[in-house]
C-alpha positions as CSV (number, residue, x, y, z in Angstrom):
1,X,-16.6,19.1,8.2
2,X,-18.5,21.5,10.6
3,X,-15.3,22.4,12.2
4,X,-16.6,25.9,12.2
5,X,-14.2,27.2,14.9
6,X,-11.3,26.1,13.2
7,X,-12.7,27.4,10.2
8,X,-12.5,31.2,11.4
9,X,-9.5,30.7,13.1
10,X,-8.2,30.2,9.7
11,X,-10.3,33.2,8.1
12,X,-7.8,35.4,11.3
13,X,-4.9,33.6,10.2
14,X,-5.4,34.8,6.9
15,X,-6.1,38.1,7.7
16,X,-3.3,38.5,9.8
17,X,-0.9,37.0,7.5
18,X,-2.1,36.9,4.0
19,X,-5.5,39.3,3.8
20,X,-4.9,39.8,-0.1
21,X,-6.8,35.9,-0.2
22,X,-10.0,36.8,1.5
23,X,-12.2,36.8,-1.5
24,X,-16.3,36.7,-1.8
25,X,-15.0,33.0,-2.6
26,X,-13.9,32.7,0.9
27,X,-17.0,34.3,2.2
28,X,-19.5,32.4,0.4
29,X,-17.7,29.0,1.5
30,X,-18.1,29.8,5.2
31,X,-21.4,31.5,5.0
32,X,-23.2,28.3,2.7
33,X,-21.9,26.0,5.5
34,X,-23.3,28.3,8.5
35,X,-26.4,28.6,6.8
36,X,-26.6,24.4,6.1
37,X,-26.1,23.8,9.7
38,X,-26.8,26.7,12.0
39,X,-29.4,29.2,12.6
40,X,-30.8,31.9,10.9
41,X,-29.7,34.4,13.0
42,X,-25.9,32.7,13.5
43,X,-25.5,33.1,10.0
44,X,-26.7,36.6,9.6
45,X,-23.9,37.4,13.0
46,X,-21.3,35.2,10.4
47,X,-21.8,38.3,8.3
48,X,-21.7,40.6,10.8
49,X,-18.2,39.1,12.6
50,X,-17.2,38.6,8.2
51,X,-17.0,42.6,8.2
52,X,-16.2,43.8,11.7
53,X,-13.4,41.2,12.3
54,X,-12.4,39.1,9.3
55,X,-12.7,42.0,6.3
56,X,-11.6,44.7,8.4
57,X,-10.9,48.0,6.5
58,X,-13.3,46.5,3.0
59,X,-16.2,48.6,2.9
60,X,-19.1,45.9,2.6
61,X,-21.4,46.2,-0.2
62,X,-23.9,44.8,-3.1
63,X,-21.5,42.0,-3.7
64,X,-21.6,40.8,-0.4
65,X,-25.0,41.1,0.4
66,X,-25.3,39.3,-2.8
67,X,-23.2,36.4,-1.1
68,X,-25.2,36.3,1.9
69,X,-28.2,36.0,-0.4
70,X,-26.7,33.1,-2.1
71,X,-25.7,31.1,1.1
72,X,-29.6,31.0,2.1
73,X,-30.4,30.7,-2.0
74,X,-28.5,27.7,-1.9
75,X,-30.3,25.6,0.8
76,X,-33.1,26.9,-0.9
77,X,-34.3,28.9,2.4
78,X,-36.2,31.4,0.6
79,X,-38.9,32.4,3.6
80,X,-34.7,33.4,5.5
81,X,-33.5,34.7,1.7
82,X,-36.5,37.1,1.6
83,X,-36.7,38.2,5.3
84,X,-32.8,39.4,4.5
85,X,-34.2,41.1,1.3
86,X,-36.4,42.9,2.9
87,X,-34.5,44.0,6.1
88,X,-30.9,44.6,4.4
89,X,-31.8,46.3,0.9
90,X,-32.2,49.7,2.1
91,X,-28.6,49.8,3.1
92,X,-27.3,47.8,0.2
93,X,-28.2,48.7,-3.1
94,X,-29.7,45.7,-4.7
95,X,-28.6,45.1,-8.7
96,X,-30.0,42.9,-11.4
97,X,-27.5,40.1,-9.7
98,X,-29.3,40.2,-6.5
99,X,-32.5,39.8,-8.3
100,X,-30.9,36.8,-10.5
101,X,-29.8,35.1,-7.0
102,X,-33.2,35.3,-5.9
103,X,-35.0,34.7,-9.1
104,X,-32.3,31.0,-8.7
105,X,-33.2,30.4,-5.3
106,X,-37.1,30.0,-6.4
107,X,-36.0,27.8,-9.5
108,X,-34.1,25.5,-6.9
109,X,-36.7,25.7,-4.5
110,X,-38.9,24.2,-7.1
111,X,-42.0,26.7,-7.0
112,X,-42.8,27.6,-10.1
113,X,-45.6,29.8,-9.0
114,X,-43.0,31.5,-6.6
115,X,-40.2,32.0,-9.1
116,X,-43.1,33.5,-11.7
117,X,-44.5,35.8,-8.8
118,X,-40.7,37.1,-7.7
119,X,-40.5,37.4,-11.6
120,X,-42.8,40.1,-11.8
121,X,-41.8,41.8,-8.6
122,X,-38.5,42.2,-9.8
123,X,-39.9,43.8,-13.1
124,X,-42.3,46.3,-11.1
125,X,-39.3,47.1,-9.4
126,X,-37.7,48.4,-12.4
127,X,-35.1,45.7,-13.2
128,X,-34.5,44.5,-16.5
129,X,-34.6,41.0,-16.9
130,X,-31.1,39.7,-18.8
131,X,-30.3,36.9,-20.6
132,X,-29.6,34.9,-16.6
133,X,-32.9,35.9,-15.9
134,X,-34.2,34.4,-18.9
135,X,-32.0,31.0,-18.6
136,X,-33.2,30.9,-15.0
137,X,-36.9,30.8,-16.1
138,X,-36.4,28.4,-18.9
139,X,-34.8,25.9,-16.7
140,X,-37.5,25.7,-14.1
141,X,-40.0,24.7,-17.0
142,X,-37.5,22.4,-18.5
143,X,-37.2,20.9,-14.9
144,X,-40.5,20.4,-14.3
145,X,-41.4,18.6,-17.8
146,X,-42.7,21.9,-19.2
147,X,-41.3,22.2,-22.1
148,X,-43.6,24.0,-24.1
149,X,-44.1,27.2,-21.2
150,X,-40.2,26.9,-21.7
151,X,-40.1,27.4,-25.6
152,X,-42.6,30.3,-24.4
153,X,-40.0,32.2,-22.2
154,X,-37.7,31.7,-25.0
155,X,-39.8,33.6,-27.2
156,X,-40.7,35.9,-25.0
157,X,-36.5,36.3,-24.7
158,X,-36.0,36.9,-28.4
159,X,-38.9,39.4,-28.8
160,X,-37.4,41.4,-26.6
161,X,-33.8,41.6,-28.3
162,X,-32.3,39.3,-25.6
163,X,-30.0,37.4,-27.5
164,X,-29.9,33.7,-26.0
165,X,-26.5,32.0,-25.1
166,X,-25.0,28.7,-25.1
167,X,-26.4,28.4,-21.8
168,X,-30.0,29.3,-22.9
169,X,-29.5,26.9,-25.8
170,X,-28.1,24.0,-23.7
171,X,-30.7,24.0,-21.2
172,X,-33.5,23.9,-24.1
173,X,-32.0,20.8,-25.7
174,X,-31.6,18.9,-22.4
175,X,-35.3,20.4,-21.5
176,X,-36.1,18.8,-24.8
177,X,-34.5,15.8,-23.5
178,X,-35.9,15.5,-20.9
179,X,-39.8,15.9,-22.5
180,X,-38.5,12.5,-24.5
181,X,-38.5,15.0,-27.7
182,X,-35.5,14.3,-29.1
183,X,-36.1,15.5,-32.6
184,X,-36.2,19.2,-31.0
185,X,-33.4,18.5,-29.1
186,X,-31.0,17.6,-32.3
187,X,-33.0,20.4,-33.9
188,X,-31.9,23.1,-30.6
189,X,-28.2,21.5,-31.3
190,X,-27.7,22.3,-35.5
191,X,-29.1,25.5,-34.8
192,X,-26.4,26.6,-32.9
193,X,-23.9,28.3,-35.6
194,X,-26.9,30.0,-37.0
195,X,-26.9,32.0,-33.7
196,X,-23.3,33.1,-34.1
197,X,-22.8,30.3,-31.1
198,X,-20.3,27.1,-31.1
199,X,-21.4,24.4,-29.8
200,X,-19.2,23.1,-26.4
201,X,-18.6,20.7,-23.9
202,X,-22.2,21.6,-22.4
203,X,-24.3,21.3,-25.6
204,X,-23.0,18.3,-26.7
205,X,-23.6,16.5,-22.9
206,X,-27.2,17.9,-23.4
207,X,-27.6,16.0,-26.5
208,X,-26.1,13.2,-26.0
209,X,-28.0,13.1,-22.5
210,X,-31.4,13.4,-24.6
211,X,-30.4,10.6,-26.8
212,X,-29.5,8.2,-23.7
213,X,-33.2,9.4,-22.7
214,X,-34.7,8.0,-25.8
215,X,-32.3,4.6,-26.1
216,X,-30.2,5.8,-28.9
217,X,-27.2,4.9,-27.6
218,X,-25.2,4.3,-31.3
219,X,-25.9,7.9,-32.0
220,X,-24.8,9.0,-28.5
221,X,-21.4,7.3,-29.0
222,X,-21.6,8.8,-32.6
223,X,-21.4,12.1,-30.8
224,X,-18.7,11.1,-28.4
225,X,-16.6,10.2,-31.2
226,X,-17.2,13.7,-33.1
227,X,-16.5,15.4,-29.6
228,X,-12.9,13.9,-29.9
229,X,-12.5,14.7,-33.5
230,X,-13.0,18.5,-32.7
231,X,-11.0,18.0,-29.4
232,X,-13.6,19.3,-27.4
233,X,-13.1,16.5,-25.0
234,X,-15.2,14.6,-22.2
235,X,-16.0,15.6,-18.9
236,X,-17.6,14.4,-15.5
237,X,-21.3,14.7,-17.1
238,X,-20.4,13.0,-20.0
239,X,-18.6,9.8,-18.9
240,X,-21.3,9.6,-16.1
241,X,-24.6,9.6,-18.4
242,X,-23.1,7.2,-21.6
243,X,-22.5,4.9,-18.1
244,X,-26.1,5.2,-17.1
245,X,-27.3,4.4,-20.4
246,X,-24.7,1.2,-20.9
247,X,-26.1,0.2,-18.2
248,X,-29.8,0.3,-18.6
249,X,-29.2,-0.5,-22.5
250,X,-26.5,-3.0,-23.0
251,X,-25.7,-3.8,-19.8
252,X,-22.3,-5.2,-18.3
253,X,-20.3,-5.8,-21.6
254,X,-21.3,-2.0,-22.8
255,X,-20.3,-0.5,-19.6
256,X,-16.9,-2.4,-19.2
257,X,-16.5,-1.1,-23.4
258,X,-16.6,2.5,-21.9
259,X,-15.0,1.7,-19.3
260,X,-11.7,1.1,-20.9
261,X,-12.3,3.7,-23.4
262,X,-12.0,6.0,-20.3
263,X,-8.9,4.4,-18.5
264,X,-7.3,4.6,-22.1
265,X,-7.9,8.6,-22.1
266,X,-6.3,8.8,-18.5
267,X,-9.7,10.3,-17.0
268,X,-10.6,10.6,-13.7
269,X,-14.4,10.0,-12.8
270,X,-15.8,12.1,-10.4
271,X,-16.7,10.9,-7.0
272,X,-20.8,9.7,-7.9
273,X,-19.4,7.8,-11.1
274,X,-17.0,5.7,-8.9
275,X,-19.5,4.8,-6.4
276,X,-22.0,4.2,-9.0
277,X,-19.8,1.9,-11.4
278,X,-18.3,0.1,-8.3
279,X,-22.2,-0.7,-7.1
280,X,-22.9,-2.3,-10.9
281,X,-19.4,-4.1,-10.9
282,X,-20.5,-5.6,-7.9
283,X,-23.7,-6.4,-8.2
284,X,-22.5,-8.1,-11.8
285,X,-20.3,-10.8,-10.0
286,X,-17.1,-8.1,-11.8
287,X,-15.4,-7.1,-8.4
288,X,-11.9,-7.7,-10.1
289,X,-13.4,-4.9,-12.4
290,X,-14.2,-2.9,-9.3
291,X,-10.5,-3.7,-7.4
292,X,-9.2,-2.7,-11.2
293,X,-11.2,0.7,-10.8
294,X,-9.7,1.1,-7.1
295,X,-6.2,0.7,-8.1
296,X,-6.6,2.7,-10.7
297,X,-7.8,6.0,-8.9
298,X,-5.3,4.8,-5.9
299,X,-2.3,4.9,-8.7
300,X,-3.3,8.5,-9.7
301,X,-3.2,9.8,-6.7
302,X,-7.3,10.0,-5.9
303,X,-8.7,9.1,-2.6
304,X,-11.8,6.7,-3.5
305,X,-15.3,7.7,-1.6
306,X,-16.0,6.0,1.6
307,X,-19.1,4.5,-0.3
308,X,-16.8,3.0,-3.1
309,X,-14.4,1.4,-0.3
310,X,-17.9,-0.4,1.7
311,X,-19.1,-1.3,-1.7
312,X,-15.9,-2.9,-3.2
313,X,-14.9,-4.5,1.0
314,X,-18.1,-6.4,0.6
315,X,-17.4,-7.8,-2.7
316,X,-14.3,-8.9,-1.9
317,X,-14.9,-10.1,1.6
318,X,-18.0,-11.7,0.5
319,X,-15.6,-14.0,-2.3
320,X,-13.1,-14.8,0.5
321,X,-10.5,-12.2,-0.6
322,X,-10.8,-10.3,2.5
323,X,-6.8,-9.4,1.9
324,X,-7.3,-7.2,-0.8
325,X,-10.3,-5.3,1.4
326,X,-7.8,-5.4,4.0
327,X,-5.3,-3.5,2.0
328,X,-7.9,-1.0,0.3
329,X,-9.1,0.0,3.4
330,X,-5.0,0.6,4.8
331,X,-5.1,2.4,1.4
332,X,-8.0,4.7,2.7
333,X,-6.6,5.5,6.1
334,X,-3.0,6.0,5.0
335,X,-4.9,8.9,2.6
336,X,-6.6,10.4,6.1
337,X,-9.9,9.1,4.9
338,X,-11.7,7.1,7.8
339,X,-13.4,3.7,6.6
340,X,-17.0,3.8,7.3
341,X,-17.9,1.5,10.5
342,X,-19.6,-1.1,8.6
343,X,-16.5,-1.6,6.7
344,X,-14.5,-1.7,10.0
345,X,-17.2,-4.4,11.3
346,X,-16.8,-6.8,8.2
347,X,-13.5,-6.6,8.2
348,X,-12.9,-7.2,11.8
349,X,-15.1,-10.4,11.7
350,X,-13.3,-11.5,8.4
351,X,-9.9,-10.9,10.4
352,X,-10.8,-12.8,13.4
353,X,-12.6,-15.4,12.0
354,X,-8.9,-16.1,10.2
355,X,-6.6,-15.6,13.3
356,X,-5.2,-11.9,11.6
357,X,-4.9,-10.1,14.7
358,X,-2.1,-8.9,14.1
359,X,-3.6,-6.9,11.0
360,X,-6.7,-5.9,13.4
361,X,-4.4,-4.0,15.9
362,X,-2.6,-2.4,12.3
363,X,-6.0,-1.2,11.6
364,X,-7.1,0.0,14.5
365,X,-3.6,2.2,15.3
366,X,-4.0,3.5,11.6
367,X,-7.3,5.0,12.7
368,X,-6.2,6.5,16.6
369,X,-3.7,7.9,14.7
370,X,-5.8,9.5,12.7
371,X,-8.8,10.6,14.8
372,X,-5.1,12.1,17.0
373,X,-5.3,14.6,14.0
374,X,-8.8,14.9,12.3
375,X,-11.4,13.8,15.1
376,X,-14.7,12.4,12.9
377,X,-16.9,15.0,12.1
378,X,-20.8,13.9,12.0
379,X,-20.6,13.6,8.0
380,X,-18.5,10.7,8.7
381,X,-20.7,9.1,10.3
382,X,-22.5,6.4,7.9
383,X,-26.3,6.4,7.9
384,X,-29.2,4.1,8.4
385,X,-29.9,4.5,4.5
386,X,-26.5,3.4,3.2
387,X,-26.1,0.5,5.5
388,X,-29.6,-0.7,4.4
389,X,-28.3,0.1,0.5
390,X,-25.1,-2.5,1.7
391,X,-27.2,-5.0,2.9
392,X,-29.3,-4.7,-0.5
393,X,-25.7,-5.3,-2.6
394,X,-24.6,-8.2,-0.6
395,X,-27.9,-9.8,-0.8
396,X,-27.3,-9.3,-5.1
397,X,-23.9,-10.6,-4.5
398,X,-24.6,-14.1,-2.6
């Protein structure tokens, strides 16, 4: 929430009290942040003030330069992720790790020709490449649509003695996917055990997200089936893709079938799937399908996404049934969630236009109360683009 001042007062707390739990964990988290919102040089003084006042007494090391490498990595600020290479390595011993960090941070950046050149640095410099380094590679060519330079680096893995992993093998099949060649894709999958390798949650989401690619959805739900019957179970990636293929292949009817396949196995869809099926319940004339989904997550104790809320408000408000908007978004605050200002808007006018000002002055003490403890942080704040994506829905809706 970018309350970065409370954040290392916490980090002394912890020290002071409890300096067993300040882990790389709890480095990275602060350092990734800093990095996403501040300066170069603040987050390179984050690391500094990280061993001079927050891990006092831990000799710093490889692992946490490697941390520091990752926070830039991740925002894929490799021009900053270099420039620390370059100035820091001569006091911290750089391993095959900090080379794989790197090597990721050019995949993510999306420069092939960066991530190839890197490649070879690291190789001149005397690293070994591993089976990471390998995976890394193969991903950025599945990524960009080249499969074949991808079934190259795989090669070029196994000639070498590299022995590939689930992970190597998982990211082929979806590269496969991806490249609309499904045949190599189921072909990847039953060659698994002949690796020594079983097949898990991963390799079958690959598969199943390759056949979603090419339409098949029969023999995707043939595979969901087969993951129950060898209890490896569904997960986020899963549930999320069969619903983006339900929905492009057989539409509302499919999507409310999965649907209540899911509520029957008690699982909770990650915040993207929510806000995704509540959109298509909405934009299908189903927002008792979408208040069903909302009561649902409410009743097991999840917080629905802001996003959800201003999607499922509108539906209801726009049917007259501004009641049940009223008490989602009392839901929401009572949680310590704040409803997005174009919610607040709606429902205000709904409220007024029916005398409820009563339930106005409820709302608006639930949220002072609120900003008392948690002022809004500027990720609250909703955005140009998603009230133009509202306007969008309630135009589908009318």
């Amino acid at each position: 929430m970018r309350y970065f001042d409370k954040a290392w007062d916490l980090m002394a707390e912890i020290r002071r009290k409890h300096p067993s739990l300040l882990t790389l964990k709890a480095m990275s988290i602060v350092l990734s942040k800093i990095a996403k919102f501040q300066s170069y040089e603040e987050t390179l003084e984050a690391f500094k003030k990280m061993e001079t006042d927050i891990f006092v007494g831990r000799e710093f090391g490889t692992d946490e330069f490697n941390v520091l490498l990752r926070a830039f990595c991740s925002q894929r600020e490799m021009k900053e992720a270099r420039s620390v290479f370059h100035k820091m390595h001569s006091r911290f011993a750089a391993d095959s790790k900090t080379m794989n960090i790197l090597l990721l941070g050019f995949k993510e950046s999306g420069d092939i020709t960066a991530m190839e050149l890197f490649y070879h640095e690291m190789v001149r410099r005397g690293f070994k490449p591993n089976s990471v380094t390998y995976n890394v590679r193969i991903d950025t060519y599945c990524k960009k649509r080249r499969f074949g330079d991808a079934l190259r680096v795989f090669e070029e893995m196994e000639k070498v003695n590299c022995l590939p992993t689930m992970e190597t093998i998982t990211t082929l099949i979806h590269g496969a996917g991806v490249a609309r060649n499904t045949q190599k894709a189921r072909q990847m999958f039953d060659e698994i055990p002949k690796r020594n390798l079983q097949p898990d949650i991963g390799a079958y989401n690959a598969l199943i997200s390759s056949l979603v690619k090419s339409r098949d959805i029969d023999s995707a739900i043939k595979l969901m089936d087969e993951m129950e019957e060898k209890q490896i179970g569904h997960d986020s990636v899963t549930y999320h893709t069969m619903f983006l293929g339900m929905m492009k292949i057989r539409g509302i009817e499919g999507v409310c079938e999965l649907y209540n396949r899911m509520i029957e196995a008690n699982f909770i869809p990650k915040t993207r799937t929510v806000v995704m099926l509540m959109k298509f319940f909405c934009e299908n004339r189903r927002v008792d399908s979408g208040l069903n989904l909302w009561r649902y997550l409410v009743e097991k104790g999840c917080c629905p996404h802001t996003h959800a809320l201003d999607l499922l408000a509108i539906g209801l408000c726009s049917r007259g049934r501004w009641q049940e908007a009223f008490e989602c978004s009392k839901q929401m605050l009572e949680r310590g969630r704040y409803v997005s200002e174009a919610a607040h808007r709606m429902l205000q006018r709904f409220l007024r236009q029916f005398n409820e000002v009563e339930k106005i002055r409820e709302l608006d003490r639930m949220i002072t109360k609120l900003q008392s403890a948690l002022p809004p942080s500027g990720e609250q704040a909703i955005d140009t683009s998603t009230l133009r994506q509202h306007k969008i829905v309630l135009s589908k809706i009318f």
